[in-house]
N, C-alpha and C positions, 0 to 999 in steps of 0.2 A: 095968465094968458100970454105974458109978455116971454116969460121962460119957456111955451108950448114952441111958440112964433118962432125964437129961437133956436131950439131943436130940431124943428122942421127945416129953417133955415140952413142950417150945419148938414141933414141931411140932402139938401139940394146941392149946396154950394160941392159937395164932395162930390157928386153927382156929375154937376155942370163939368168939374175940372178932369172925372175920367174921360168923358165925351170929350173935350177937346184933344187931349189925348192923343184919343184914337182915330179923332177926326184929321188928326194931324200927318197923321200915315199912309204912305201911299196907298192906293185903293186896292184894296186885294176883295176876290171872292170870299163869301160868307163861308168858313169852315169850321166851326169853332164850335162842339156839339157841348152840351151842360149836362146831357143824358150819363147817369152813373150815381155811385153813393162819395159821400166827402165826410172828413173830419176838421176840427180846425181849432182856435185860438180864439178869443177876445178879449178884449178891457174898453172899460170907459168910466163915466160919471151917470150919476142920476139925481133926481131932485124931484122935491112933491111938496103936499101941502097936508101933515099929521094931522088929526083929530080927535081929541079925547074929550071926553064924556060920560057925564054917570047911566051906568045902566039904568032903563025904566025909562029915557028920555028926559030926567031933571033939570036943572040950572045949572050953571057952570062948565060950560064945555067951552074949550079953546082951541085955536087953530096954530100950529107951531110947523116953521120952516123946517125943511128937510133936505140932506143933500150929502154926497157922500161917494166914494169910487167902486169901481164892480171890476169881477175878471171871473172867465169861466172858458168852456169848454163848449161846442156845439156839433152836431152830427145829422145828416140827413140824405136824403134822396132825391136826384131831378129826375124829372121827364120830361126833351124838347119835342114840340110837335112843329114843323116853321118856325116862326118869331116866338113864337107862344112856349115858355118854359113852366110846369106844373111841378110840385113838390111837395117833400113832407123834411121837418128839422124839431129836433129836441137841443134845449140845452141845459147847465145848469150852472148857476154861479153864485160866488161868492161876492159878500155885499155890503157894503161897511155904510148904506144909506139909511140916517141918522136923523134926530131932533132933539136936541138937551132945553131944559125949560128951568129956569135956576133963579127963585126970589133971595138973593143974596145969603144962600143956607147949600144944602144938599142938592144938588140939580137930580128932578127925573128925563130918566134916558128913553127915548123908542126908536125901535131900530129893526130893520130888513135884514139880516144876516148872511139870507142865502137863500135863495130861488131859482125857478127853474119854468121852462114852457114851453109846450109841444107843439105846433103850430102847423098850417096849410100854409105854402107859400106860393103866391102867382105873379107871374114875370115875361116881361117881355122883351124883347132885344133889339134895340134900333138901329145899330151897328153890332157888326161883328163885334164878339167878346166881351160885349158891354150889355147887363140888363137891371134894369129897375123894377122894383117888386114890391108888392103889396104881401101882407102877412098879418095872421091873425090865428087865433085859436086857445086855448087850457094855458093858465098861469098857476102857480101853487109857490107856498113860501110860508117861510118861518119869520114869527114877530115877538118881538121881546119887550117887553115893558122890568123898565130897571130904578129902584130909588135905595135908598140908605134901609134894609130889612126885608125887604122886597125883590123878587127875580120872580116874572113870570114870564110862560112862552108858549106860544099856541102852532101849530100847522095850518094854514086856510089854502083852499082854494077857489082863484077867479078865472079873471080872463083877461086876455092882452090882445091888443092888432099895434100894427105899425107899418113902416114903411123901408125899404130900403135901396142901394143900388150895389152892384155888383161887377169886377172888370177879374179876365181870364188876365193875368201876367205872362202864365205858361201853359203847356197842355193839362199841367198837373194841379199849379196854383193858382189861387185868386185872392184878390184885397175886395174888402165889404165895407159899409158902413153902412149902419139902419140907428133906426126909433124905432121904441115901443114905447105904449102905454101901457101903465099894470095895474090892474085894480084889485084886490084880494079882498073886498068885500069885508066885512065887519067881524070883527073877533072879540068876545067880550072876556073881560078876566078880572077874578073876583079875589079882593084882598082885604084883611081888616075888619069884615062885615059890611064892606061895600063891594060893588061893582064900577068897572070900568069900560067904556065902550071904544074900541080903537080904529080908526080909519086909515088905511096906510096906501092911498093909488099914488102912485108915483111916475114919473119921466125918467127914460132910461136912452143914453145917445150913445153909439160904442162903435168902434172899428174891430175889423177882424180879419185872419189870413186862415183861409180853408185850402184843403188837400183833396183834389178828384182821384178818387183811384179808377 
């Protein structure tokens, strides 16, 4: 809860300082249309709470910290109506969000390696140039479970929402920062004559520079 609280945080705090900003400039008329397709840039961190478990629902399932950096690629579509901006965004990234578990021997490794998620995004604009947005929609991601004999890896997919804000620099550019939440929902993987049950939702916090054409 305390790492959510934060994220959200980082999400405002980035928020508050575009808006000052912009609030800091003289007052011009609302010109600044978001209507068009963009491509763009991210990186950031993420972090979550792993879970593994014997398949069938048995004894012995434990909870292992996670946490690790991301960078990808994102692409999508606005439509401004007034204040009111609507949209569609895919992206995909690469993802090095981890948990090693290690009894003074071989450590087992689970890990996000690379995901991706299509999303509805909705947005408003309080000032010129500046809009904060809600998003959600289709997560999918690859999961790897790793120990000394062992390499397994499954594709799942779930689903993500979050939040974010967004400031025009130029007519062409803009700087973002958003949260998601990702959850990819359960993936079981079977080794040895046993089963493994894997839980991988994670927090994901990232900036990014998008191009309007």
């Amino acid at each position: 809860m305390k790492q959510l609280l934060l994220a959200t945080a980082l999400v405002l705090a980035t928020s508050t300082a575009y808006a000052a900003d912009v609030l800091q400039e003289a007052p011009v008329a609302a010109s600044y249309d978001w209507t068009g397709a963009y491509i763009g840039v991210n990186a950031g961190g993420g972090f979550g709470t792993f879970n593994l478990s014997p398949s069938g629902g048995g004894p012995g399932g434990f909870d292992l910290s996670a946490s690790g950096f991301l960078g990808g690629v994102q692409a999508g579509y606005n439509w401004q109506v007034g204040q009111f901006v609507y949209g569609v965004e895919a992206d995909f990234q690469g993802s090095d969000i981890k948990a090693d578990l290690s009894l003074g021997g071989p450590s087992l490794e689970t890990k996000v390696d690379w995901f991706g998620t299509v999303r509805a995004r909705l947005g408003y604009t309080p000032v010129d140039r500046f809009m904060v947005y809600g998003t959600g929609g289709l997560a999918y991601g690859h999961e790897k479970i790793s120990a000394p004999g062992i390499d397994l890896s499954k594709t799942k997919v779930g689903w993500t929402v979050g939040a974010g804000a967004e400031y025009a620099i130029t007519t062409n550019w803009s700087l973002k920062s958003e949260y998601l939440y990702t959850d990819l929902g359960k993936a079981s993987f079977t080794a040895g004559g046993g089963g493994i049950d894997a839980k991988v939702p994670f927090h994901t916090v990232r900036i990014g520079l998008n191009y309007k054409f």
